[in-house]
MIMI-432178 format. One line per field, with one value per residue: residue number from 1; residue in three letters; y, z, x of N, C-alpha, C, O in turn. Coordinates in steps of 0.001 Angstrom, whole numbers, plus 500000, padded with zeros to 6 digits. Atoms other than C-alpha are relative to their C-alpha. Example, Ala and Ser with C-alpha at 12.3 -4.5 7.8 and 13.67 -1.06 7.14 Angstrom:
% residues 2
nr = c(1:2)
rest = c(ALA:SER)
n_north = c(498810:498810)
n_up = c(500000:499940)
n_east = c(500890:499180)
ca_north = c(495500:498940)
ca_up = c(507800:507140)
ca_east = c(512300:513670)
c_north = c(501200:501090)
c_up = c(500000:500730)
c_east = c(500900:499230)
o_north = c(501181:502198)
o_up = c(500665:500899)
o_east = c(501936:499739)
//
This chain:
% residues 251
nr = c(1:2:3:4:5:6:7:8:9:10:11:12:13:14:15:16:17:18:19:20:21:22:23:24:25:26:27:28:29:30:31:32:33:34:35:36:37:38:39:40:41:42:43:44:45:46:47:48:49:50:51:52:53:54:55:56:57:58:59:60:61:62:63:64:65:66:67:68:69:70:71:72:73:74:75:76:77:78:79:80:81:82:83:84:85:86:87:88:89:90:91:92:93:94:95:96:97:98:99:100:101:102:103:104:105:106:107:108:109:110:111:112:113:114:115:116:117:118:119:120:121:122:123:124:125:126:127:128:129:130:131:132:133:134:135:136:137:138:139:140:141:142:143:144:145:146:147:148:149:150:151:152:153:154:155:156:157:158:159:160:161:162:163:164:165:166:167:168:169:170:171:172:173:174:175:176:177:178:179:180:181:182:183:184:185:186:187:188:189:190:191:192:193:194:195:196:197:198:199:200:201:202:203:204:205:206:207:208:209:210:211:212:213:214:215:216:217:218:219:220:221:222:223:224:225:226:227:228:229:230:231:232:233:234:235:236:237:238:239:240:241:242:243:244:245:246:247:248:249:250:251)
rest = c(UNK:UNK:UNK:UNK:UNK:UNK:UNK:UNK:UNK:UNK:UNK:UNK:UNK:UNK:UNK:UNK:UNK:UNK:UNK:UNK:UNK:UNK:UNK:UNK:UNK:UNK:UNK:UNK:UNK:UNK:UNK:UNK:UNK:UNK:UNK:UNK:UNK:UNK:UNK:UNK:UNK:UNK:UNK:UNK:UNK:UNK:UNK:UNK:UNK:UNK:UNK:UNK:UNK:UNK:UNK:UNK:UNK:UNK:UNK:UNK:UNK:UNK:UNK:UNK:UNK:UNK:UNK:UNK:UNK:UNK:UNK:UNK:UNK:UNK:UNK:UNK:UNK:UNK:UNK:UNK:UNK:UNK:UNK:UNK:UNK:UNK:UNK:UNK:UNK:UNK:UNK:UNK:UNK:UNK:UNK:UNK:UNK:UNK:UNK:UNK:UNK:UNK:UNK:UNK:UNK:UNK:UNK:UNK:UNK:UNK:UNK:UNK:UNK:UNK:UNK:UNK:UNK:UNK:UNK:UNK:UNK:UNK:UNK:UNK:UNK:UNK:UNK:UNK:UNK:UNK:UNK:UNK:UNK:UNK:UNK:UNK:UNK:UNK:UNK:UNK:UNK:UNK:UNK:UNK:UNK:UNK:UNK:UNK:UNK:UNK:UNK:UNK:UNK:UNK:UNK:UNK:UNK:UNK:UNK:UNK:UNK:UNK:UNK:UNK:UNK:UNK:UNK:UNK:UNK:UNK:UNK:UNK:UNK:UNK:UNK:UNK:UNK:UNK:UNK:UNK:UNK:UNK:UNK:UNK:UNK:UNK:UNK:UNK:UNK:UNK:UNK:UNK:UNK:UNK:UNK:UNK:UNK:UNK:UNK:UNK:UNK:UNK:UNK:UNK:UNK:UNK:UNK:UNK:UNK:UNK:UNK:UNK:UNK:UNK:UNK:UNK:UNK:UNK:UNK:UNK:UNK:UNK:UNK:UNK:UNK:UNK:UNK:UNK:UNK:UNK:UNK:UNK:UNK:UNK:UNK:UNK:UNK:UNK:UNK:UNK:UNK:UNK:UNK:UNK:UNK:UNK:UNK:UNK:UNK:UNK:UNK)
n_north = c(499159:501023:500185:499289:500223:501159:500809:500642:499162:499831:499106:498331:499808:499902:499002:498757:499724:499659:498552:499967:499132:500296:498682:500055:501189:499638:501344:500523:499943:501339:500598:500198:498286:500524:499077:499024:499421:500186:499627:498595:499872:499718:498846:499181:499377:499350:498971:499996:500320:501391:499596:501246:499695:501267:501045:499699:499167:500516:500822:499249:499326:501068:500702:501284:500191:501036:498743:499750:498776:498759:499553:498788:499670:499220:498724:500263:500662:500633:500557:499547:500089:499477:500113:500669:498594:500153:501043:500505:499500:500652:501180:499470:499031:501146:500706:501729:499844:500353:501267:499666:501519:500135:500855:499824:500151:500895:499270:500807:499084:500821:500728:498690:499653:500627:499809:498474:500721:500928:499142:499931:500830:500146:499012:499563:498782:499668:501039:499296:500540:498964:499045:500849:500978:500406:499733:499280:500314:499399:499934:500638:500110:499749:500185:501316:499966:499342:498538:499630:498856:497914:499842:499950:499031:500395:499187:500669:499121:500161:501114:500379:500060:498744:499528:501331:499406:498909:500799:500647:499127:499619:501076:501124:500806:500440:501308:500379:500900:500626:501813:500441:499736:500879:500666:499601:498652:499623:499246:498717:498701:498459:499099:498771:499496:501428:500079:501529:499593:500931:500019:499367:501421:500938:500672:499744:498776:499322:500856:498348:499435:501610:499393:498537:500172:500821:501253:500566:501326:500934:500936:501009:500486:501317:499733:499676:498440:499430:497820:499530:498214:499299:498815:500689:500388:498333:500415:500809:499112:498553:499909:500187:499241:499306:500779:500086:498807:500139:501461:499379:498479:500754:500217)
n_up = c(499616:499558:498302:500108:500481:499689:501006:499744:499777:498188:498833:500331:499443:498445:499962:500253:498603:498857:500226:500035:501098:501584:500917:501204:500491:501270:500225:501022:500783:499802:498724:499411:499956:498781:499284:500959:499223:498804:499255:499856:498807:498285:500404:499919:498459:499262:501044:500794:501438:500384:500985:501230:500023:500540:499155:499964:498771:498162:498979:499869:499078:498880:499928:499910:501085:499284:499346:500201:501111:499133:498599:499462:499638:498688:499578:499957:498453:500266:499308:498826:498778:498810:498776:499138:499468:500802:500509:498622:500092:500644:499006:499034:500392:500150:498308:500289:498854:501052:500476:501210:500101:499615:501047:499512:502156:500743:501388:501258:500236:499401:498654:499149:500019:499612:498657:500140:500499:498644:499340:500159:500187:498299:499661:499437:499581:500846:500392:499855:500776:499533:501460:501181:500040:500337:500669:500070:500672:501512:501101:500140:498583:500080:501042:499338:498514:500414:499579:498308:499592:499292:499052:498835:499696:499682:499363:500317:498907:500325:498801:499490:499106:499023:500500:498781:498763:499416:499618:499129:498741:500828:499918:500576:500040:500956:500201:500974:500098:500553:499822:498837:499166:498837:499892:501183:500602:499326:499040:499841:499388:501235:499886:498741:500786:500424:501617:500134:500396:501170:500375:501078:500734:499525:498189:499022:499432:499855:499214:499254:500112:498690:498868:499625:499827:498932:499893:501144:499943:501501:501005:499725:501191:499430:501080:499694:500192:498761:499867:500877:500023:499634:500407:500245:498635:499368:500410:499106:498773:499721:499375:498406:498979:500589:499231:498180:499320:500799:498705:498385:500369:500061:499406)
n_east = c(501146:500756:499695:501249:501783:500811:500705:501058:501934:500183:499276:500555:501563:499661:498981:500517:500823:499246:499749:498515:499974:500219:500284:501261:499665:499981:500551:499712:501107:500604:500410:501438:500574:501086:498812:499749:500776:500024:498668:501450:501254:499326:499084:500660:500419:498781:499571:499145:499928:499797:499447:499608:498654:500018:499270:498438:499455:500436:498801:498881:499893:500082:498971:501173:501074:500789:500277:501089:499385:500476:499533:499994:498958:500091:499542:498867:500358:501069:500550:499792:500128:500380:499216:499812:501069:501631:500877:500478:501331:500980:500447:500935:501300:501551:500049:499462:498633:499139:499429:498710:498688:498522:499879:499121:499138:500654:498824:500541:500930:500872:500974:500317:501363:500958:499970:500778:501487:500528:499943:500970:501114:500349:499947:499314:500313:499187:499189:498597:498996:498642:499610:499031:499478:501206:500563:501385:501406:499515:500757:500492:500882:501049:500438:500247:500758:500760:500758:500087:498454:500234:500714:499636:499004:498529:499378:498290:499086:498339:499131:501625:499830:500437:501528:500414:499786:500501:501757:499897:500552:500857:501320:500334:499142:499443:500301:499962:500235:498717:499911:499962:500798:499834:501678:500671:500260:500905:499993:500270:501188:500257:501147:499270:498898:498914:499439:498965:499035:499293:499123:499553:500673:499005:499537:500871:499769:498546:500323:500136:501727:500183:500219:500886:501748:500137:499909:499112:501316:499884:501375:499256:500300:500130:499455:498637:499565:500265:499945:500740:499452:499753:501560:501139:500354:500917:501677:500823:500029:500561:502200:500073:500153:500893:500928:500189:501360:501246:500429:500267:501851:501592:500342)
ca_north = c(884535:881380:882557:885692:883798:881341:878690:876964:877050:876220:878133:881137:881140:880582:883150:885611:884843:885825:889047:888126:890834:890066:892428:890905:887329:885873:882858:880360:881318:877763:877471:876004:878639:877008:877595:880837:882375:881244:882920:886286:885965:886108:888702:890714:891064:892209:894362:892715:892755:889392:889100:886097:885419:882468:878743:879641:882790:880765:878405:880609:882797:879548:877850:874894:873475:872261:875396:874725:877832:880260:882246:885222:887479:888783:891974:892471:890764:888003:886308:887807:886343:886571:886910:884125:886439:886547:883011:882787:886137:883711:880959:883589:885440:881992:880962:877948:876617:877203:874388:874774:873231:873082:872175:871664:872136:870350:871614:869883:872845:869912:868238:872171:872572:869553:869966:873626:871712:869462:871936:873933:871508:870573:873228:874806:878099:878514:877075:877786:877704:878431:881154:878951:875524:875298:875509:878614:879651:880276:879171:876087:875702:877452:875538:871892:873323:873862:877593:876644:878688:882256:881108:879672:881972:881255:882727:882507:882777:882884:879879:877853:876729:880058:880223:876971:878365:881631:879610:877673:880597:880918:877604:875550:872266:870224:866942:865816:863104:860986:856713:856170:858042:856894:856378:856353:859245:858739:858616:862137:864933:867723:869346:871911:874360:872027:872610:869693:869596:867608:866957:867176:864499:862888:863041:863804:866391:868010:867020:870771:870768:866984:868101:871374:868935:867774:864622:862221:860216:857476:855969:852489:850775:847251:847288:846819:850447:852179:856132:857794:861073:863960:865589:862287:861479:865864:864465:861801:863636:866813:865002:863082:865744:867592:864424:864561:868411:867536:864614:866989:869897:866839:865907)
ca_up = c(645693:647132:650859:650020:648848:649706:647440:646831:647195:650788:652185:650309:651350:654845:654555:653364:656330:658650:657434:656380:654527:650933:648526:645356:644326:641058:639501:636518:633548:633140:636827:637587:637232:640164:642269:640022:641657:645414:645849:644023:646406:649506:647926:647128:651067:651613:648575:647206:643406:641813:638801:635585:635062:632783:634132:633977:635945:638998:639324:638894:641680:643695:643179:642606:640219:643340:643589:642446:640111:642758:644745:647078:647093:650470:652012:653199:656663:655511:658542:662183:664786:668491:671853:674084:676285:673308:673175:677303:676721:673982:676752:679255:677112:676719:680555:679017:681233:678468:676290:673829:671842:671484:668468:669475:665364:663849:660068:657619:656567:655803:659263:660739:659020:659496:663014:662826:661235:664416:666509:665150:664684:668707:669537:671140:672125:670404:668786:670158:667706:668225:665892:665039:663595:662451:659791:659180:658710:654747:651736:651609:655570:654784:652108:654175:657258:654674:656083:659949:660125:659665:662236:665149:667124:667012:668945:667507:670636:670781:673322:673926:676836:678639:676904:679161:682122:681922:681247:683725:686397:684692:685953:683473:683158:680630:678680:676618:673990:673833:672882:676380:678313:681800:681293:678255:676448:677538:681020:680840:682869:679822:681558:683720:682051:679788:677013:675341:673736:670224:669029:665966:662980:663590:667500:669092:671840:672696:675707:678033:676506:677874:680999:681075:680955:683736:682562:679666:677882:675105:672357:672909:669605:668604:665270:664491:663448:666728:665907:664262:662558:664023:662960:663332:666984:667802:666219:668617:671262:670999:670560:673863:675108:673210:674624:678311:678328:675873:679069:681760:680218:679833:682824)
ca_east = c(849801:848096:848799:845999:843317:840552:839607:836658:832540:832415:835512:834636:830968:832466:834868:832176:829822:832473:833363:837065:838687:837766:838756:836765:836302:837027:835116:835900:833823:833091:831906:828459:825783:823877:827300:827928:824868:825040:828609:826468:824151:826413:828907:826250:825394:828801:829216:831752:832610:832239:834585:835225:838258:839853:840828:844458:844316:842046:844813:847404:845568:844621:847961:845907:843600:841654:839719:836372:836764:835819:838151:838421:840976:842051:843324:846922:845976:843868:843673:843429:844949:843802:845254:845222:842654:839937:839560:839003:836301:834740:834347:832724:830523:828637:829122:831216:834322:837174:837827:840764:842940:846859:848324:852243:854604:851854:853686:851303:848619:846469:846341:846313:842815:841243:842099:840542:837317:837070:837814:835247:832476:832871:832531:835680:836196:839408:842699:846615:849206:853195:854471:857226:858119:854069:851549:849372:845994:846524:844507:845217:843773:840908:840177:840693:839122:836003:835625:835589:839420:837141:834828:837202:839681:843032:845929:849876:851899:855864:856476:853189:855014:854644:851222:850170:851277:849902:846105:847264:846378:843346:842114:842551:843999:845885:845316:847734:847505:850645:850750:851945:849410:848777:844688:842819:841376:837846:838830:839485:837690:836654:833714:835985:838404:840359:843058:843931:846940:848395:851339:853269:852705:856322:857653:854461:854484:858115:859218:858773:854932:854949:855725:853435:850437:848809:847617:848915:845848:846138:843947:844290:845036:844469:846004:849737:850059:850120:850154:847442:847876:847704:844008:842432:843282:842474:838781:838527:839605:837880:833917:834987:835181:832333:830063:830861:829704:826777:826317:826513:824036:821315:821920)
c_north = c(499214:500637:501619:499730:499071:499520:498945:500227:500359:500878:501757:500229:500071:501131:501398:500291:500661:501070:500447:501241:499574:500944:499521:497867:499516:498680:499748:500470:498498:499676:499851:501018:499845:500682:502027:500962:500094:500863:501131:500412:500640:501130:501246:501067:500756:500724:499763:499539:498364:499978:498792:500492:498750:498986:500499:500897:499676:499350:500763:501430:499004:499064:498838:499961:499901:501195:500197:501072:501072:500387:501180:500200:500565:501566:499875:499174:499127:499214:500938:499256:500237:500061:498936:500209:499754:498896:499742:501284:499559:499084:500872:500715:498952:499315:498546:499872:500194:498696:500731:499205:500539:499342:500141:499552:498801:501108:500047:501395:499032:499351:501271:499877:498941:499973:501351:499316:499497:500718:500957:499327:499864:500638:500788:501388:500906:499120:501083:499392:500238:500581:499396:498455:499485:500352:501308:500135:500773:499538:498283:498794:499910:499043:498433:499914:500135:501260:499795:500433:501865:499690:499482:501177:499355:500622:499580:500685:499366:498863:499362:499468:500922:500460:498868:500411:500837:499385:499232:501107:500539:499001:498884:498430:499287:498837:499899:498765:499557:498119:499640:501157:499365:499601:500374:501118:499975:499755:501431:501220:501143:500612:501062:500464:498913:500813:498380:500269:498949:500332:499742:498603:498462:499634:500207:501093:500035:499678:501146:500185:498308:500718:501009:499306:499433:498586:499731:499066:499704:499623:499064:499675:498000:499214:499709:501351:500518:501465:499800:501861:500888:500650:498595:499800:501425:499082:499207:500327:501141:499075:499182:501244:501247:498773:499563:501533:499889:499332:501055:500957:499047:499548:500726)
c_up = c(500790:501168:500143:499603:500906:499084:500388:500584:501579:500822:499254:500493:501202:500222:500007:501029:501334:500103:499921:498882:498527:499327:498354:499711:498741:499624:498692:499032:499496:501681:499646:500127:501353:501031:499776:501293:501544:500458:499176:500535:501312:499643:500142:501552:500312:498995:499847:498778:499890:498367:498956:499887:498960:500803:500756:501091:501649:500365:499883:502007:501603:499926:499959:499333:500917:500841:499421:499003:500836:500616:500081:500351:501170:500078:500347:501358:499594:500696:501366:501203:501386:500970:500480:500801:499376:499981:501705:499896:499548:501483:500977:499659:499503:500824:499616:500823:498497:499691:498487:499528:499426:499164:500529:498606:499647:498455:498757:499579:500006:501506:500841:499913:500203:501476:500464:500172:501291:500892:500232:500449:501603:500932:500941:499859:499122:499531:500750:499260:499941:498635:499203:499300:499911:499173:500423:499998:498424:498727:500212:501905:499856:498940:500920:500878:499270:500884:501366:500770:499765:501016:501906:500733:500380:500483:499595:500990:499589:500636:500500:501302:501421:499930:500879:501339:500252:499868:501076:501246:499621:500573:498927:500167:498659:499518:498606:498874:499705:499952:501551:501272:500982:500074:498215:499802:500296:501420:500886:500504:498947:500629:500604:498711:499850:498603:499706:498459:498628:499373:498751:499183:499939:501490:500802:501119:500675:501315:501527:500093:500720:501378:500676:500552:501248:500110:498358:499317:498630:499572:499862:498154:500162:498523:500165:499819:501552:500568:499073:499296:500627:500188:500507:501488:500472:499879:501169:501632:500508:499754:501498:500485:499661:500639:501228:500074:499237:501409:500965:499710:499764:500716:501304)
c_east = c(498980:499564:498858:498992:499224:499657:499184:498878:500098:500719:500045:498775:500425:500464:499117:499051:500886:500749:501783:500039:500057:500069:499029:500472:499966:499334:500249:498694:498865:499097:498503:499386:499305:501168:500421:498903:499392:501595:499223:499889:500702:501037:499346:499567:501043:500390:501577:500405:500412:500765:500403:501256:500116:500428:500789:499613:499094:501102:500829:499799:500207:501217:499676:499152:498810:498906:498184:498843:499247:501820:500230:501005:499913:501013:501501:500633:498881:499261:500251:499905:499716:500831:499551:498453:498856:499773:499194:498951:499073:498892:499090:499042:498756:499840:500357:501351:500352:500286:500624:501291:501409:500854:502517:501423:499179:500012:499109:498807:498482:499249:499602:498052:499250:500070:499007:498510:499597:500003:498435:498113:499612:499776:500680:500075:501165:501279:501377:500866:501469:500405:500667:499664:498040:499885:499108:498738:500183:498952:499702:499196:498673:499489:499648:498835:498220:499147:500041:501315:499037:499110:500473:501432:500923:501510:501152:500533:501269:500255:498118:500540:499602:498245:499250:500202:499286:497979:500019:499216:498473:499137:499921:500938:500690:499921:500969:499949:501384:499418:500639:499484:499527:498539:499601:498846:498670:499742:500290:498915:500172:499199:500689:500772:501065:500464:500442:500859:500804:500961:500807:499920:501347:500098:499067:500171:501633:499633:499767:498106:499323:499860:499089:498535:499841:499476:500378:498638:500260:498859:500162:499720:500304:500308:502017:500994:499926:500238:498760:500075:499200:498251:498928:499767:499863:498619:499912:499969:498515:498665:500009:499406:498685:498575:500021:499589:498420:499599:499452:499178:498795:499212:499665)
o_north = c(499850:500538:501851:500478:498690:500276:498240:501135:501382:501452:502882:501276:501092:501804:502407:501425:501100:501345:501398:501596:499287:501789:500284:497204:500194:497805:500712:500411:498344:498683:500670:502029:500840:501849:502802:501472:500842:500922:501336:501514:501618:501823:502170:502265:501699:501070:500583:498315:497692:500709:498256:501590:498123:499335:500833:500473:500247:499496:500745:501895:499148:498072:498191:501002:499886:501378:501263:500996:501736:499579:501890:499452:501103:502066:498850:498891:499626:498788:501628:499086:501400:499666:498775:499633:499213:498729:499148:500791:499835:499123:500331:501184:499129:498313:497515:500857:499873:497867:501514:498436:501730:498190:501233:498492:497656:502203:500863:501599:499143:499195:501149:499715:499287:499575:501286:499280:499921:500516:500901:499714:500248:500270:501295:501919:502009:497930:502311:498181:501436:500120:499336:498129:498495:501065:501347:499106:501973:500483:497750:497670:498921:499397:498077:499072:500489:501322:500866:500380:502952:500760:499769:501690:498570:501302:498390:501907:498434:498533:499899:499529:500638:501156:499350:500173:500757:499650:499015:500741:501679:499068:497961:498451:499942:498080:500290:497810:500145:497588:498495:501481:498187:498688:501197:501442:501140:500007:501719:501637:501853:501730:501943:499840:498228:501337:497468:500905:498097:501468:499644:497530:497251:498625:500132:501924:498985:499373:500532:500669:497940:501342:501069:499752:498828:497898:500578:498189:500457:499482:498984:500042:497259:498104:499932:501611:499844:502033:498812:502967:500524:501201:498756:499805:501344:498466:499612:500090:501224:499394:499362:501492:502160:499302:498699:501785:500507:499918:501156:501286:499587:499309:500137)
o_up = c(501264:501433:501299:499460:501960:498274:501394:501399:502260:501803:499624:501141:501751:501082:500644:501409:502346:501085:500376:498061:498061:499321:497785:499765:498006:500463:497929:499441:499346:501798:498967:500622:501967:501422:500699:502336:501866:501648:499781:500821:501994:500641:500872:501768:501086:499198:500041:498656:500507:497541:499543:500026:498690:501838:501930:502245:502732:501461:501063:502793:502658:500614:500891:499142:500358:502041:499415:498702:500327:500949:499093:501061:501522:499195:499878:501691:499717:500402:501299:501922:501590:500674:499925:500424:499916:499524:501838:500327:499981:501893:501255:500427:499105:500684:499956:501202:497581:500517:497625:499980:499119:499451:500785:498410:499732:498358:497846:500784:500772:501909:501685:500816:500603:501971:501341:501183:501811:501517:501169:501153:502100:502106:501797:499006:498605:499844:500843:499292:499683:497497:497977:499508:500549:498713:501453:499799:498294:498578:500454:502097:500074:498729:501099:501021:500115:501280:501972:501990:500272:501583:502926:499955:501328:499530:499803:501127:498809:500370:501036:502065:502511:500626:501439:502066:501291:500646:501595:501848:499958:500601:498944:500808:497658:500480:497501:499626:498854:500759:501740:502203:500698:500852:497420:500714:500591:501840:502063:499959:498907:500130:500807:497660:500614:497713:500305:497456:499104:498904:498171:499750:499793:502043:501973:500704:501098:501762:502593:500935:501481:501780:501883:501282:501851:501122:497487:499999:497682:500179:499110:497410:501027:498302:501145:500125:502187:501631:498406:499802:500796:501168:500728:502008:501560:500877:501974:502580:501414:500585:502328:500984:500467:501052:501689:500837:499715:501962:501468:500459:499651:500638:502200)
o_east = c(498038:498366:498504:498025:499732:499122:499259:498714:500172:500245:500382:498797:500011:499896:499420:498760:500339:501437:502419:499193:501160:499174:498248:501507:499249:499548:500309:497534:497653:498380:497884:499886:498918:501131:500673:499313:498469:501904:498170:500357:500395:501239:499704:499380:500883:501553:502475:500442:501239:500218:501343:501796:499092:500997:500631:499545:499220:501641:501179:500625:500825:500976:500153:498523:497713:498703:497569:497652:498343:502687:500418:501677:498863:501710:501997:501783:497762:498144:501268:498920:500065:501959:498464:497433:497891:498642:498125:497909:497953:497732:498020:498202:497605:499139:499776:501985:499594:500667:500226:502140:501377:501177:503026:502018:499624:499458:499252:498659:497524:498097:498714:497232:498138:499016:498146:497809:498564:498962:497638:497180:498553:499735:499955:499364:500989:501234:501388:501081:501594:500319:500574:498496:497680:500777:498436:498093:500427:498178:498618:498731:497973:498329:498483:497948:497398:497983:500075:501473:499316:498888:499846:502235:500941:501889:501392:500599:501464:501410:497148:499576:499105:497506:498265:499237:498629:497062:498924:498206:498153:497909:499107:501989:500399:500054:500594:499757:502053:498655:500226:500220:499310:498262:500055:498086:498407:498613:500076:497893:501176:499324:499854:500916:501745:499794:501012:500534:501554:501006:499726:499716:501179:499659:499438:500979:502118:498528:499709:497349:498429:498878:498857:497649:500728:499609:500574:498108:500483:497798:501133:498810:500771:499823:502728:502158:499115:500490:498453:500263:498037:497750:497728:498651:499292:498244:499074:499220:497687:497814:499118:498308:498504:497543:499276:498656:497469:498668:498333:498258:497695:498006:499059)
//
């Protein structure tokens, strides 16, 4: 039942600001009254029943002990994906070039949402994810991403290959990150329509979505490890590129 809920303070409070379908949430009788009465509070706005329940049946709903003893049940569509389309209306209804990101079978649910989170936070316009051979947005997403999966738009297309192309006529361009990238990652141009694009937590990007991009950019390392996972090098990516348009609106 995991894959209908949200667990936890933050990604339920998130969840409830963003007007996900919540059909009622249920909280540990033990929970924090201080917590207890801030998820209330915000339910209340949205008129939706708040309900005690015991331990047992939070983790049993949250599939997980790791649930803070809150969680919201969802509807039979708990998350709503977008088109492709809504995330490039996002970008023009705030006169921003598109910036978006490109997650290419990144599997882990974990590195999905903290990727979401960064995403989020940098403020991108939206996320692309391929239907197949990936992670969801599901419980335990929402739960990583603390809550910034109901507030970014994310699009599951069939072939992100074709989904690159068709942004491609759109104007945008492509950045992906691979270890043998031909410049490093903050010589990258982000201020123009830019997707940038990451690759999966083993082989890195496939070798079709390689090709799709138009440029290749590395993180130099200086270490004898010489990968980093998956969510951490999106993060360092995406505030690059979140501090060359911060640069260029100051200047």
């Amino acid at each position: 039942m995991a894959a209908g809920v949200v667990y936890g303070k933050r990604a339920v409070l998130e969840a409830l600001r963003s007007h996900l379908n919540i059909q009622e949430i249920r909280v540990a009788m033990a929970i924090q009254p201080s917590v207890r009465s801030e998820i209330e509070r915000a339910a209340a706005e949205s008129n939706i029943a708040v309900k005690e329940s015991s331990a047992r049946d939070i983790d049993s709903l949250a599939g997980t002990r790791n649930h803070q003893g809150v969680v919201a049940c969802l509807g039979n569509e708990p998350f709503a994906y977008v088109e492709s389309e809504a995330i490039l209306a996002i970008a023009r209804e705030k006169k921003e070039p598109p910036l978006i990101a490109l997650l290419d079978e990144v599997t882990d649910p974990h590195n999905l949402g903290a990727v979401v989170r960064s995403a989020e936070c940098a403020g991108f316009h939206g996320l692309i994810i391929p239907r197949h051979q990936s992670a969801e947005i599901n419980a335990t997403v929402m739960k990583t991403s603390a809550g910034a999966a109901a507030h970014l738009a994310v699009a599951r297309v069939p072939n992100l290959v074709q989904a690159m192309r068709a942004l491609k006529k759109e104007g945008l361009w492509f950045y992906g990150a691979d270890a043998q990238g031909d410049r490093p990652y903050n010589e990258g141009e982000f201020t123009g329509p830019v997707g940038l694009v990451i690759g999966s937590e083993g082989r890195g990007l496939r070798r079709l979505v390689k090709a799709e991009c138009d440029f290749l950019v590395r993180i130099p390392m200086k270490g004898r490890v010489q990968s980093l996972n998956a969510s951490v090098a999106a993060g360092i990516l995406f505030f690059e590129a979140a501090r060359q348009r911060r640069t260029q609106g100051e200047s």
